[in-house]
N, C-alpha and C positions, 0 to 999 in steps of 0.2 A: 504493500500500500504506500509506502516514504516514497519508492522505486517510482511509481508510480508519478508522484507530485514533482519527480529533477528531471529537468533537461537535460542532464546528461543520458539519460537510459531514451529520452526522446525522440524521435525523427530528425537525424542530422545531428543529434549527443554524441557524445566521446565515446560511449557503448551503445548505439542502439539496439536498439529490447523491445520496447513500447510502440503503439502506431500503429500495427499493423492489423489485421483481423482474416479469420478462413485461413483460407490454406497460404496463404504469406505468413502468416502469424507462425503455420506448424509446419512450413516447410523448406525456409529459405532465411537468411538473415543467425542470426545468435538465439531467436530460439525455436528454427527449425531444426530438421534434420540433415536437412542437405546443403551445405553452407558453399560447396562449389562441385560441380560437375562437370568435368573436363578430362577428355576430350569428348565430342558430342556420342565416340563408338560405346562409351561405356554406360550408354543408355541401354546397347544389347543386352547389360544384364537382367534388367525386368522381364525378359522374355523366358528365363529360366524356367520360373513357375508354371508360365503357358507350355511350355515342352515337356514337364515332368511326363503326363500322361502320356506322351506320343516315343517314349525313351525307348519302348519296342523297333520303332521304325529310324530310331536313330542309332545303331552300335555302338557310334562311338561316347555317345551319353552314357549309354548302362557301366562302359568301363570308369565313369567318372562320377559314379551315385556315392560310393564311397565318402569323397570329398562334402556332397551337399551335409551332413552330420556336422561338420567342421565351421562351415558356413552357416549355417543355423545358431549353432550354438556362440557365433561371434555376436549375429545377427540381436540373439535375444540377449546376451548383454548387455551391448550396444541401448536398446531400446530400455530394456530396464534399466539402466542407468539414468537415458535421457527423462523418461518420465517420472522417475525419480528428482530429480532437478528441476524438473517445474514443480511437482507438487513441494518442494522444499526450497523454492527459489530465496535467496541466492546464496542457500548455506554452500550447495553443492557447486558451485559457480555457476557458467553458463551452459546450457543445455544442450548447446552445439557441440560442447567439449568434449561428448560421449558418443557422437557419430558422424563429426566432421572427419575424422581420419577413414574409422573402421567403414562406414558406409564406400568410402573413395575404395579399399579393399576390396571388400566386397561386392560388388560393381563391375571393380575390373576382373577380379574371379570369374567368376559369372558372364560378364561378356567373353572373354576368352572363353570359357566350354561352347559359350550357343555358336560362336562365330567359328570355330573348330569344328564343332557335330555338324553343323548346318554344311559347312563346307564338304565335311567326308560324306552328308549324305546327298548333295550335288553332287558329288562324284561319282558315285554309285551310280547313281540316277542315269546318268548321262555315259556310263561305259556302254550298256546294249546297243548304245545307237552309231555308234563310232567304233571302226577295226580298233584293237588291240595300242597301238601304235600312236596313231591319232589320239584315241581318249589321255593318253601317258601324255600327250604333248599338251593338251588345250589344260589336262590337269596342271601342269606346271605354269600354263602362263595365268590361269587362274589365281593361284597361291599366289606367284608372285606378284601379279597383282594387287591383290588382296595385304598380301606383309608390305610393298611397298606404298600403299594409301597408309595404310593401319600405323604405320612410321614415320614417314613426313609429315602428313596432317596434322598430329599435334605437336611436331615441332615448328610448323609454322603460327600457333598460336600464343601469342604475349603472355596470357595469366597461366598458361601447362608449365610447370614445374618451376615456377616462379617463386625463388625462393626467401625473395624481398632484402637480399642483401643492400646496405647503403654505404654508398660509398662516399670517402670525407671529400667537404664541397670546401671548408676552409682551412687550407691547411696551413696557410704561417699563424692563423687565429690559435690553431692548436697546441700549435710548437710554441708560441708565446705566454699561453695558458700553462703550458705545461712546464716551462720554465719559474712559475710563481711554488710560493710554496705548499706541502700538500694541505693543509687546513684550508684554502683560497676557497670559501663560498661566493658562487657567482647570482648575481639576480638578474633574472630578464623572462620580458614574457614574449619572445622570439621564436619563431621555432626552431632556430638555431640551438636553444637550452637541450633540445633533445640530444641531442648526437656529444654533448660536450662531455659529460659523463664515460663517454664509450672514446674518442678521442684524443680528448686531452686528461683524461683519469681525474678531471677536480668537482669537486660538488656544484650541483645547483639548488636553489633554494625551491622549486618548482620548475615543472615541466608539461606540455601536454601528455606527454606518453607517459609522465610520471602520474597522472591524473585519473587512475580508474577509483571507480566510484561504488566496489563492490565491498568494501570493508569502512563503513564509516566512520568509526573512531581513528581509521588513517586520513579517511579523506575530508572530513570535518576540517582537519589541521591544512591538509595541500589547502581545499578552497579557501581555506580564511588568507594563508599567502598570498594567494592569487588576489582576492579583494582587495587587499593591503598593497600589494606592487601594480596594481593599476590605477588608486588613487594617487597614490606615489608619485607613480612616473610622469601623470599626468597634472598633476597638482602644480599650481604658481607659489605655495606656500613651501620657502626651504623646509621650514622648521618640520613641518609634514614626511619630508622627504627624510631628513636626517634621524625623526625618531622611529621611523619603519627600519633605518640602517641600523640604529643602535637595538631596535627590539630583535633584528635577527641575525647580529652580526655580521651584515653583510662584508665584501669585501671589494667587489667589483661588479659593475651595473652596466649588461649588453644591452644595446638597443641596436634596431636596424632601423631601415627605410621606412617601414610602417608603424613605428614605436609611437609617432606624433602624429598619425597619421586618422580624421576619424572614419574615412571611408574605408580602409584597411582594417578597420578595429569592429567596422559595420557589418565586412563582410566575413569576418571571421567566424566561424561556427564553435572550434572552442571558447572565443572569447565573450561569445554571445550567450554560453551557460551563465556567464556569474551576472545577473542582473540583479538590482539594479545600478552596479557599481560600472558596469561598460558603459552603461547609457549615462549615469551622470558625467565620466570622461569624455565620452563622445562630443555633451554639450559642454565640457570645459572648452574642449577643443577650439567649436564651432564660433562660442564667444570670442575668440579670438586670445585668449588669455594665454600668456607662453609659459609652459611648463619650466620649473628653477632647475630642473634636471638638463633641459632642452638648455638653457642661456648657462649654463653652465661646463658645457660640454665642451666649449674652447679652451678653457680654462683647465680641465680633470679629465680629458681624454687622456690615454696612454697608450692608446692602439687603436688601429685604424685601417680597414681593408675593406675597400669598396661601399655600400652601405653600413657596414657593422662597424661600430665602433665600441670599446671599452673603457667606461669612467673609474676611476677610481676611486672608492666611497672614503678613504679617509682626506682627500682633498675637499672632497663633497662636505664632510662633517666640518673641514677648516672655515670654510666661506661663514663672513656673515650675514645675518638674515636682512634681507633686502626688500 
């Protein structure tokens, strides 16, 4: 019911959950079943169950019944997991969790036997009508046929085996980052924060990806940061600025190209969870009122590459209030 009342678990949330109803609700998205299906061949595997009863007229099926035992029994765990997680949403996490993988198995299982039997019993089929010779040749360009689609095809598709590696977009940011010392808490609501952790090994005070919303006594704490560095950054009032640095220790304050930015802050889908704290920044913005972070940045910059730059908070804390 909480889950319910955040944006985040909302249509376009950091997790979306909610929104959807029928069979989008139970079959696609976090907490469907089937979270990706690719490539389009291993839809063959639905056909399994349609063939059981015809496994007489298939040979090479009956050699493979064995296996359906194995498949089943992944199947029904699979399932009773999943439905366990909605009826205990969100002790168990997400309900994807239990048959985003094993469903992708299972699938391709399963298409591989129908697409196999199917093929030996075209073969069959089609020997009486063709000399000995013949049938052995059109069988082969068949198959090859068949392995050559079934192998290029999905590797000409983007999301097959996509295995979402990122690769570092700034790298003297990193190498300068990682020159400070290891205690360096960074503050920024960029999406730059994500990758800094994993690149340059120094803390960030928040992140988007640091941001999930399934254990609240964590995330109670992220959202109130986030509140707090958005008035912050955005605020004309030093003093504002400086007692956010002293409440979290800050050390050093990333802003990019959209940091002052309210169309960029408008379009944001993370940033447009934490209301009403984006929306009163937005309209700081719009008033024209310049952020003491922003007239200050000639001044406590320390690093500088292309849109990003790096303030320094204890210069930040030196200035007086203006």
């Amino acid at each position: 019911a909480q889950a319910k009342t955040m944006p985040e678990f909302g249509a376009g949330g950091r997790q979306p959950f909610f929104g959807k109803t029928g069979l989008d609700y139970w079959l696609g998205g976090k907490s469907g079943l089937f979270s990706m299906l690719n490539p389009v061949a291993i839809f063959a595997g639905f056909l399994l169950p349609l063939l059981l009863p015809l496994r007489q007229r298939l040979p090479l099926l009956l050699k493979t019944t064995p296996a359906f035992g194995l498949l089943a029994q992944l199947a029904g765990a699979s399932l009773g997991c999943f439905f366990m997680a909605h009826v205990l949403l969100f002790r168990l996490h997400a309900p994807n969790r239990y048959t985003h993988y094993s469903a992708s198995i299972i699938l391709s299982m399963a298409a591989a036997i129908v697409l196999i039997s199917l093929a030996d019993a075209a073969g069959r089929w089609i020997r009486p009508f063709f000399p000995k010779p013949v049938a052995k040749s059109v069988a082969k360009i068949f198959v090859t046929w068949v392995v050559i689609g079934l192998m290029l095809y999905p590797a000409s598709l983007k999301s097959f085996l996509d295995v979402l590696y990122l690769a570092p977009t700034q790298g003297t940011l990193y190498e300068f980052l990682a020159q400070q010392p290891k205690d360096t808490l960074v503050a920024s609501l960029s999406e730059e924060a994500d990758n800094i952790s994993t690149f340059a090994r120094r803390s960030v005070l928040v992140s988007q990806e640091h941001s999930i919303a399934y254990h609240t006594g964590y995330y109670d704490q992220i959202r109130q940061r986030v509140i707090d560095l958005i008035y912050a950054q955005t605020s004309p009032d030093l003093g504002e600025l400086q007692r956010i640095i002293h409440q979290y220790g800050i050390d050093v304050w990333l802003v990019d190209g959209g940091a002052f930015n309210p169309g960029f802050m408008a379009q944001s889908k993370w940033l447009q969870q934490f209301k009403p704290a984006i929306d009163d920044a937005i309209a700081t913005l719009k008033q024209g009122q310049s952020p003491a972070l922003r007239q200050l940045m000639p001044t406590c910059t320390i690093f500088q590459e292309g849109d990003i730059a790096l303030i320094e908070a204890a210069c930040l804390l030196s200035q007086p209030e203006f």
